[in-house]
N, CA, C and O of each residue as an XYZ file, in Angstrom:
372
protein
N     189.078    133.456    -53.267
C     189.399    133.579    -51.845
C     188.231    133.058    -51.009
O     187.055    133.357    -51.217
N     188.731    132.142    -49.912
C     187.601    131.435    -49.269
C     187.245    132.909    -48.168
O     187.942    133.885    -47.894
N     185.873    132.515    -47.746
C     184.637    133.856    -47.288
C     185.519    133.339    -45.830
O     186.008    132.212    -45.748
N     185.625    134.461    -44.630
C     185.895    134.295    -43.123
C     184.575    133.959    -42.455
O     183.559    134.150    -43.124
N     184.463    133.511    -41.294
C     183.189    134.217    -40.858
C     184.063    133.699    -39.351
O     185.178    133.184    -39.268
N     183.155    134.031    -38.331
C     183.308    133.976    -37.052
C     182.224    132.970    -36.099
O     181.082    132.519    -36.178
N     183.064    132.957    -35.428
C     182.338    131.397    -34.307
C     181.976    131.873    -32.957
O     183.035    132.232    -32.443
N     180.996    132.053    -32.125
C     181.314    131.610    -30.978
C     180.983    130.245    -30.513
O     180.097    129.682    -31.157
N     181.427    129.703    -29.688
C     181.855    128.086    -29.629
C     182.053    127.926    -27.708
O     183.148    128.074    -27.166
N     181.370    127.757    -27.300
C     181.389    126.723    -25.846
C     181.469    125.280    -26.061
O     180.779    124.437    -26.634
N     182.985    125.305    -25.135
C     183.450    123.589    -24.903
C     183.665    123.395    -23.552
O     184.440    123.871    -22.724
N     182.727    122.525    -23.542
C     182.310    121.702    -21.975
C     183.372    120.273    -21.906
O     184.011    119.828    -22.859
N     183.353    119.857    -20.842
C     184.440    118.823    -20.772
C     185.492    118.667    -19.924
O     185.070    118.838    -18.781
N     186.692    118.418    -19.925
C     187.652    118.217    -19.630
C     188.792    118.991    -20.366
O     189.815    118.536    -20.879
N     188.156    120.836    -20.250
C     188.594    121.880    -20.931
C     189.431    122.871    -20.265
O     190.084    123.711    -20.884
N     189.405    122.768    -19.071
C     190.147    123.619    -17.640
C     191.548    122.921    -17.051
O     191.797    121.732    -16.851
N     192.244    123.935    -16.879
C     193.658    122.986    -16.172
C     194.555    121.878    -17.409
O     195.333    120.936    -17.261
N     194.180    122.322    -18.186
C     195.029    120.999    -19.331
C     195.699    121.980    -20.572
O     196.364    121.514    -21.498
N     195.375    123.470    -20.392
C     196.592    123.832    -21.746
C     195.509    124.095    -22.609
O     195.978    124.484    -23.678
N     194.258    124.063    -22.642
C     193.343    124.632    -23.819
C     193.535    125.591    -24.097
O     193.762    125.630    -25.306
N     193.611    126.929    -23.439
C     193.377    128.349    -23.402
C     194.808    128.221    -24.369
O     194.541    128.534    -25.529
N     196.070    127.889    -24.206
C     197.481    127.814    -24.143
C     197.716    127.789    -25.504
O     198.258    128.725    -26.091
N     197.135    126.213    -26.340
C     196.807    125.423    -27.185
C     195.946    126.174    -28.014
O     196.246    126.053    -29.201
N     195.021    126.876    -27.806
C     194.218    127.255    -28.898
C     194.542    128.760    -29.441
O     194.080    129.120    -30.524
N     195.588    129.874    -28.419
C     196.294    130.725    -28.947
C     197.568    130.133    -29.529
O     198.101    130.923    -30.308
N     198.202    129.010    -29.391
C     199.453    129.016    -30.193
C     199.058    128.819    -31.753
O     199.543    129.409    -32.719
N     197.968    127.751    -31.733
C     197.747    127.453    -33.125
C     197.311    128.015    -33.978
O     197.643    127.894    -35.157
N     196.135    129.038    -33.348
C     195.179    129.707    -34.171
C     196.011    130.651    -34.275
O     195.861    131.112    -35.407
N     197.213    131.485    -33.461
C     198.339    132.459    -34.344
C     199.105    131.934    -35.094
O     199.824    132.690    -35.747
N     199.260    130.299    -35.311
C     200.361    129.444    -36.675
C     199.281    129.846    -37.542
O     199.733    130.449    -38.514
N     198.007    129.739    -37.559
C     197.514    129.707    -39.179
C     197.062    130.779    -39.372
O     196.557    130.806    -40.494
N     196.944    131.992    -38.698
C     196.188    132.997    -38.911
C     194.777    133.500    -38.398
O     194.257    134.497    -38.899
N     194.255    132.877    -37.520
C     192.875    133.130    -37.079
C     192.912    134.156    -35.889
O     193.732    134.175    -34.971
N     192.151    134.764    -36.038
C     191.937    136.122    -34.718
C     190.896    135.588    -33.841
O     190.005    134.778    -34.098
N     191.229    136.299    -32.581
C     189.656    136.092    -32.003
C     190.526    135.882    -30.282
O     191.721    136.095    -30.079
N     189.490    135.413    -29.233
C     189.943    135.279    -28.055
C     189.400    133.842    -27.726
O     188.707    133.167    -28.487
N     189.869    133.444    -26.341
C     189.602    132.246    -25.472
C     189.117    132.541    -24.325
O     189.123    133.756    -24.128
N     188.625    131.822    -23.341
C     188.797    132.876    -21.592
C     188.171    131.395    -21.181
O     187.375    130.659    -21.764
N     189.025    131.258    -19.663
C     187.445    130.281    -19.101
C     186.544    130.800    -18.253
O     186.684    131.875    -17.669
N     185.313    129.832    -18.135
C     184.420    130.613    -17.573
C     184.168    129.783    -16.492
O     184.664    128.658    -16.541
N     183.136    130.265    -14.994
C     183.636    130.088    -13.599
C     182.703    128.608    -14.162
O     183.214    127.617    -13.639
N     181.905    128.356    -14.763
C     181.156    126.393    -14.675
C     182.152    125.841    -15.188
O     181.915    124.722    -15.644
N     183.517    126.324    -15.317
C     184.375    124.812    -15.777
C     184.173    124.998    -17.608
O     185.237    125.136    -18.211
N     183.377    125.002    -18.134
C     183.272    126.043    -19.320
C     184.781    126.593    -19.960
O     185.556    127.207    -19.227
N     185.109    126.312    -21.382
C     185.708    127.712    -22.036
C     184.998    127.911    -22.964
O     184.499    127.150    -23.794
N     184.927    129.510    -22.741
C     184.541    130.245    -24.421
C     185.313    130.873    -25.083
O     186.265    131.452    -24.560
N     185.091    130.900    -26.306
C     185.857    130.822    -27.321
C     185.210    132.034    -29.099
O     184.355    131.727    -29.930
N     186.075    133.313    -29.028
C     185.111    133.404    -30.378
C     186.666    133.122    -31.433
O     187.836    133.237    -31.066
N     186.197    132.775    -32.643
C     187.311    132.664    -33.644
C     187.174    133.033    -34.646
O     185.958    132.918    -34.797
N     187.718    133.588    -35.877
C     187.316    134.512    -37.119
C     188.077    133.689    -37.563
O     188.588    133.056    -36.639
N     188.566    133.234    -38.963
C     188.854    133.236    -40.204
C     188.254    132.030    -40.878
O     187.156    131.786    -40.378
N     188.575    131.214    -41.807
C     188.117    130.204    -42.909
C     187.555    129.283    -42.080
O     187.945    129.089    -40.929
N     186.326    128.492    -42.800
C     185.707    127.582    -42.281
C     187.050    126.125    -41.669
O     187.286    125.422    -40.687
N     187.510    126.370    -42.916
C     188.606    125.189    -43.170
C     189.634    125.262    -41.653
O     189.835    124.311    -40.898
N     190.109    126.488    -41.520
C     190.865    126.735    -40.229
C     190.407    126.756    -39.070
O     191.057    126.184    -38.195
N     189.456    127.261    -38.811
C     188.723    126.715    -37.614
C     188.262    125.140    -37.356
O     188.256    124.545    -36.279
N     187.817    124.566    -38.869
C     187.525    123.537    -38.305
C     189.331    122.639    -38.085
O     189.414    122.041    -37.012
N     190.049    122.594    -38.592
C     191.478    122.181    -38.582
C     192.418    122.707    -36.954
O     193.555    122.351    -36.645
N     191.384    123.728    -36.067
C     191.953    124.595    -34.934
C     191.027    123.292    -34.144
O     191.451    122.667    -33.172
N     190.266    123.159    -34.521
C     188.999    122.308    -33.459
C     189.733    121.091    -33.341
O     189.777    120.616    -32.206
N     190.504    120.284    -34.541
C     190.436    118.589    -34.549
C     192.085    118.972    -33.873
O     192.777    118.021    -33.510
N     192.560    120.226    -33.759
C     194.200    120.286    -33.408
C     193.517    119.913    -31.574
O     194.005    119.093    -30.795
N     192.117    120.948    -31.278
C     192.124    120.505    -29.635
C     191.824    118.998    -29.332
O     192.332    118.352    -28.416
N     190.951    118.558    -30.213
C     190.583    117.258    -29.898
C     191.781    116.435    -29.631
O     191.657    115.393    -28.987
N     192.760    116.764    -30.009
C     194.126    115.259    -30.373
C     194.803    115.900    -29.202
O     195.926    115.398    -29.243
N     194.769    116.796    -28.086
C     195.721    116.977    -27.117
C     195.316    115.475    -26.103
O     194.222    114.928    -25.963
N     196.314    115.207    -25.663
C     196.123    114.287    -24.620
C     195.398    114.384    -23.562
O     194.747    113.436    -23.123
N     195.430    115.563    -23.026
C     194.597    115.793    -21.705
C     193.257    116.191    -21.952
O     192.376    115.813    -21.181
N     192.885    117.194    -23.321
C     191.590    117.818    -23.074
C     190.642    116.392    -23.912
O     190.859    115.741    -24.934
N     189.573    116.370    -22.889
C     188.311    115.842    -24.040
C     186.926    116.831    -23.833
O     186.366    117.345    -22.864
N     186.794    116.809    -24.718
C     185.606    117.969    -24.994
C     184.335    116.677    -25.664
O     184.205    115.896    -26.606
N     183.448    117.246    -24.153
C     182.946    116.399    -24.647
C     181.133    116.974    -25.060
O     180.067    116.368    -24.954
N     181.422    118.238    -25.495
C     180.274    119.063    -26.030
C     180.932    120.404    -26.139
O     181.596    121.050    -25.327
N     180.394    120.746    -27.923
C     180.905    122.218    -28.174
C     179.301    122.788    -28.930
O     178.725    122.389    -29.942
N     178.914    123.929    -27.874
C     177.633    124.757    -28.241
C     178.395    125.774    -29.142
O     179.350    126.479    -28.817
N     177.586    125.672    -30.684
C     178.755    126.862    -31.790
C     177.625    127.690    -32.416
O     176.435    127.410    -32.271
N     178.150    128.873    -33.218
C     176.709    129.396    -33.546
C     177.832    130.261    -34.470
O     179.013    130.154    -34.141
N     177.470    131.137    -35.652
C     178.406    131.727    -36.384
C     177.158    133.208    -36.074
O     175.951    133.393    -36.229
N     178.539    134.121    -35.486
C     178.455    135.410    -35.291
C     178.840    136.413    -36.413
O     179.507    135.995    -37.359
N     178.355    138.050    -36.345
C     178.942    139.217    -37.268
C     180.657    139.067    -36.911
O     181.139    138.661    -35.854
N     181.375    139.516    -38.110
C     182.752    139.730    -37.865
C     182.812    140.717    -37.440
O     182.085    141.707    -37.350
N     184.369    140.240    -36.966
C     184.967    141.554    -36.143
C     186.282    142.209    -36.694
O     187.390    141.724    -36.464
N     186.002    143.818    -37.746
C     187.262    143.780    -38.149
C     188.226    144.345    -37.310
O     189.296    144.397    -37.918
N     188.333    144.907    -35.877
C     189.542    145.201    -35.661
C     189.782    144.284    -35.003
O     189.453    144.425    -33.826
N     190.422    142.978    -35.369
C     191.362    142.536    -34.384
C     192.577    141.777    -35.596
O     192.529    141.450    -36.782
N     193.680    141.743    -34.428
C     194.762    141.366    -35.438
C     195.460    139.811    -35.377
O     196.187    139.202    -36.161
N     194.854    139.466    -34.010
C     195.583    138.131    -33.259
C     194.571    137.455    -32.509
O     193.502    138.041    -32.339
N     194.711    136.534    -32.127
C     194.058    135.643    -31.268
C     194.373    135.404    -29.579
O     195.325    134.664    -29.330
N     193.991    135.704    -28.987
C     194.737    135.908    -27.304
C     193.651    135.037    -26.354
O     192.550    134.542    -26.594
N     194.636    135.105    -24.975
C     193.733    134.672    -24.445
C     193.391    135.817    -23.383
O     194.238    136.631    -23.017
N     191.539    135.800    -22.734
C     191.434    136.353    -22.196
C     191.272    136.155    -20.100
O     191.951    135.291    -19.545
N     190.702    136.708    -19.604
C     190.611    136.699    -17.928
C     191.921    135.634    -17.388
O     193.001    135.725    -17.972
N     191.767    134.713    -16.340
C     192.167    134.102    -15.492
C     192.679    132.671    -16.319
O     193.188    131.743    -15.690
């Protein structure tokens, strides 16, 4: 069984107003990954995500290929897990 670990991940860009927040809860609940989204007031979204290296990175190249978003810098850092959560949502505004 591949190891989980967790991300937090800031994507700068052309990340606001285009369906990111939208886009990154539909997919990451198709494969299984927990965790939240939110944007933040610099135009900024953050992002934490839990499960397989493999799925997160496969959640990342799903945002890259939307038409509208380009991200054009993601600050990532791998955080402690989090076991109670069950889903991936999005959070604030």
């Amino acid at each position: 069984m591949t190891a989980k670990i967790r991300k937090h991940i800031i994507f700068s860009g052309r990340v606001q107003g285009v369906g990111f927040r939208w886009h990154s809860k539909s997919f990451a609940n198709s494969v299984g990954l927990t965790g939240w989204v939110q944007n933040l007031e610099d135009g900024t979204v953050e992002m934490e995500v839990q499960g397989t290296e493999e799925k997160i990175d496969r959640l990342i190249e799903y945002l890259e290929s939307r038409n509208y978003v380009m991200i054009e810098r993601m600050d990532s850092r791998t955080i402690l897990l989090e076991s109670s959560e069950w889903e991936f949502h999005e959070r604030g505004w």
